[in-house]
N, C-alpha and C positions, 0 to 999 in steps of 0.2 A: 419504503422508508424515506424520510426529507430530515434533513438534520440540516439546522441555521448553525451559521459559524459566529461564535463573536469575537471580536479582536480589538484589546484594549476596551472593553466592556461593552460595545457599541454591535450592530448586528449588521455586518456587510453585508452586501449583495453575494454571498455565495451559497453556494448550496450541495450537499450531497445528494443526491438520485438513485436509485437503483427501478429498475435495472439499466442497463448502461442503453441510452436514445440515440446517442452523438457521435458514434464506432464512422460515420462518414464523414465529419466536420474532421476527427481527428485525422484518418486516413488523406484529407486535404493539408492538413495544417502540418501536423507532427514532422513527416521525413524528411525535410528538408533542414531541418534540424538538429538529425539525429543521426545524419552521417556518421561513422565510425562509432557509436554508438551500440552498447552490446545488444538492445531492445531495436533496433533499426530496421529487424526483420520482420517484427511481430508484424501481424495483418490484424488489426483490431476489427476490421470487419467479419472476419472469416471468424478469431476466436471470440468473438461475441454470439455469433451462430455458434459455434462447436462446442460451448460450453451453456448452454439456455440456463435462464434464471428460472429459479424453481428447488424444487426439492435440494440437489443435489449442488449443482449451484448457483450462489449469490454474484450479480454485479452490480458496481457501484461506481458512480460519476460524481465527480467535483468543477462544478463551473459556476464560473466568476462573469459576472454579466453577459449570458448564453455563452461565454467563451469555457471550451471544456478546457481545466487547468490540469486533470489526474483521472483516472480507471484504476480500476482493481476487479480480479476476478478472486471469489474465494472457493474452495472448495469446504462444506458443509460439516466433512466429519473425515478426520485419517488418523489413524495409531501414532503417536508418537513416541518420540524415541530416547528420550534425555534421561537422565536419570529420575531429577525433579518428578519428572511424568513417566514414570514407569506404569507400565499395563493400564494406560487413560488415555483418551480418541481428545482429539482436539479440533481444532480448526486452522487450515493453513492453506496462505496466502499461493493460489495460482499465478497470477500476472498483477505486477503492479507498477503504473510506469504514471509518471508527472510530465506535463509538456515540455518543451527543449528550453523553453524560455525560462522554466522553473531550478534549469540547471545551473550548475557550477563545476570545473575543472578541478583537478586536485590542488592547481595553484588558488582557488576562490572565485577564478574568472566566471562571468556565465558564456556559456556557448554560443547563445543563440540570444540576440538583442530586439529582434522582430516586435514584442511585444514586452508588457511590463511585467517583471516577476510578480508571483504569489505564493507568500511564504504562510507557512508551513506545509505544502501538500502534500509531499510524503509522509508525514509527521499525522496530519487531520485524516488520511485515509488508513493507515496505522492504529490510529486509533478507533476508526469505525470500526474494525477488524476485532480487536480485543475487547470493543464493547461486545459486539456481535457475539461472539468465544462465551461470553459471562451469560447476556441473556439466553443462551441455548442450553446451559449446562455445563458449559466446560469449565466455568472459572479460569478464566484467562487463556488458558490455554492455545498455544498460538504455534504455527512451525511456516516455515519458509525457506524457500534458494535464493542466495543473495546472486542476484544481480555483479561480475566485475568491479573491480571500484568501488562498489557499496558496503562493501562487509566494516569497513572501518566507520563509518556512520551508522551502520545500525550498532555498533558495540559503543560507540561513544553514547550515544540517544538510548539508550536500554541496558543501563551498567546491569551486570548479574543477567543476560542472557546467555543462553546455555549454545557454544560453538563446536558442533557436531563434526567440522572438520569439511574436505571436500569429499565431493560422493559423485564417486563415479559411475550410479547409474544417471545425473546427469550434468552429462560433461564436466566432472571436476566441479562445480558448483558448489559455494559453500552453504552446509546447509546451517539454518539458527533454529534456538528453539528457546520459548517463554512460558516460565511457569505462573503460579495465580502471583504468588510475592511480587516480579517482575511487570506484569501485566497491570494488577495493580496499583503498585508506584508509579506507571507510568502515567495512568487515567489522573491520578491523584496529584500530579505534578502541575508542569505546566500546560503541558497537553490537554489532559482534560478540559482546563479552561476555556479551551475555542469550539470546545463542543456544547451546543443547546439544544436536546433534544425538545 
């Protein structure tokens, strides 16, 4: 899958990928970064092996002139759990992390200055996500562990997400969850916008 970004109408140099090529540019670039960082651990090398693209699951890369800016791994098909989606399989988000330079502090600062942000990539791989969910069957259908820190961005960016609380088979984690309405208002918004397939 190759999906063009456009931004402001125009069609930058970026690009989504799958399956994920660049697990060792990251592994050089990312931890120096991402110090204190809850994703600081990930070994993108390793979970790019342990999770192979295929059946079962999908990955996916975002880079901005060969520089990787975002990964996501998804898993293909899991029961969810919301009310919304009672007794319907969905698709949901395994690992999904943007480079350190794409960050920002709860005060707005970004973290890491090394290179030039690129905005939206949580947001544009977010959304490869929810299209992915639609073309397969699920209508939107979408579940995920927030990440520390992140749980208040993804509820501001997806009003009417469904918030399952933490879940302590992992680690307190909160889990989210998006029904088809949800999903697609999001496509439908601004988001959709920067995607061309």
């Amino acid at each position: 899958m190759h999906v063009q970004l456009k931004i402001d109408g125009r069609v930058s140099g970026a690009l989504i990928s799958s399956p994920i090529t660049a697990a060792a540019q990251v592994a050089e670039l990312w931890p120096a970064g991402l110090i204190g960082q809850d994703d600081a651990t990930w070994d993108w090398p390793n979970l790019v092996r342990d999770h192979p693209h295929g059946l079962e699951w999908l990955q996916f890369e975002l880079t901005i002139d060969q520089q990787v800016q975002g990964l996501m791994i998804l898993h293909c098909d899991r029961p969810m759990r919301s009310p919304a989606n009672t007794r319907t399989q969905g698709a949901y988000i395994e690992y999904l992390a943007t480079a350190p330079w794409n960050r920002r502090d709860e005060n707005g600062q970004r973290t890491d200055t090394r290179f030039p942000r690129a905005a939206p990539v949580g947001l544009l791989l977010l959304c490869v996500a929810i299209k992915f969910s639609f073309s397969t069957g699920f209508d939107g259908r979408l579940g995920w562990h927030s990440k520390q820190g992140a749980e208040q961005w993804y509820k501001d960016t997806l009003p009417g997400l469904w918030a399952g609380g933490p879940d302590l088979a992992e680690d307190n984690l909160e889990y989210f969850e998006i029904s088809r309405e949800v999903a697609a208002a999001c496509l439908n918004g601004l988001a959709g916008s920067f995607l061309d397939e």
